[in-house]
C-alpha positions in Angstrom: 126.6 151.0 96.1 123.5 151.2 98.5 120.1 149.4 99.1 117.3 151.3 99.8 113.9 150.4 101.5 110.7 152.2 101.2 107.3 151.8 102.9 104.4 154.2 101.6 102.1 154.1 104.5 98.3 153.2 103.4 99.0 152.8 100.1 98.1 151.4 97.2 99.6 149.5 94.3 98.9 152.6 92.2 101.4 154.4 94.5 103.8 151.9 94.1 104.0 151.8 91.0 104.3 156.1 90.8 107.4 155.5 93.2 108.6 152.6 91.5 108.9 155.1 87.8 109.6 157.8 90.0 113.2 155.8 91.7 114.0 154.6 88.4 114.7 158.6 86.9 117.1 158.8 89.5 119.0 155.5 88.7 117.5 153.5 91.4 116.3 150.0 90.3 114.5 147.0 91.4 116.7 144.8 89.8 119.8 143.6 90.4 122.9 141.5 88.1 124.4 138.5 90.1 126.7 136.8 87.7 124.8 136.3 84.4 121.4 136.8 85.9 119.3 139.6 86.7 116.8 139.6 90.0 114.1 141.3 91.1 113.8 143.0 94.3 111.5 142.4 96.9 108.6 145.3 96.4 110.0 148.5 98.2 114.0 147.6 97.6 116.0 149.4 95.2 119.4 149.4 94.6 121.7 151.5 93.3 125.5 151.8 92.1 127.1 154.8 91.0 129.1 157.9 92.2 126.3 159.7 94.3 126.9 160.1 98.2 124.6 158.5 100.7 123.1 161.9 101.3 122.5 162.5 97.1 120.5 158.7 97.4 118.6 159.3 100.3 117.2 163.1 99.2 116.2 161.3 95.7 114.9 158.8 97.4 112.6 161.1 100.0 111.7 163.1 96.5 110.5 159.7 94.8 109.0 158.9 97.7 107.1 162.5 98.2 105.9 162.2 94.8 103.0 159.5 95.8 102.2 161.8 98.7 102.0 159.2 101.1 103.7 159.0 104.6 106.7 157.2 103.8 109.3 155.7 105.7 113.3 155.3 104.4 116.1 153.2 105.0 119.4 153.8 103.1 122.5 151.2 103.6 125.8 151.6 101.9 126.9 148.1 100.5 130.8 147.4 99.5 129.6 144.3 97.5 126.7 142.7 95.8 124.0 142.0 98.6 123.7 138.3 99.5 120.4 136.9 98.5 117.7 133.8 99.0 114.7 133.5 97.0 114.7 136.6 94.4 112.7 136.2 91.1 114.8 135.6 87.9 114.0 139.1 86.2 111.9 138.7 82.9 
């Protein structure tokens, strides 16, 4: 499992949201189940659990992220368990 962060430098919600459909074709959401309840992510998280190595995550990540052509910064961490959370939004 891993939890990614993304900044898109000078950018717009417009951008976001390009990044935000662009993550999601490489099975990195902004949601995430605890228990019986889905949460959104703070804008810019992702998560994702699967089989890919960090190195697979982080190069679809930087091609998400090159897609809005924006200076972009990334951070990748490799998670053995469901993050702990405070204060996510109940997913619609």
């Amino acid at each position: 499992m891993w939890t990614v962060r993304v900044e898109l430098h000078r950018a717009t919600e417009a951008d976001y949201e390009k990044l935000h459909r662009e993550m999601a074709n490489y099975r990195l959401q902004r949601r995430i189940a605890i228990g019986a309840k889905d949460y959104l992510l703070p804008p810019g998280e992702y998560f994702y659990s699967g089989n890919a190595t960090g190195q697979q995550v982080l190069e679809w990540t930087q091609a998400a992220a090159r897609s809005t052509a924006k200076a972009h910064a990334i951070v990748a961490t490799s998670t053995a368990s469901i993050p702990l959370t405070i204060g996510l939004q109940v997913a619609p």
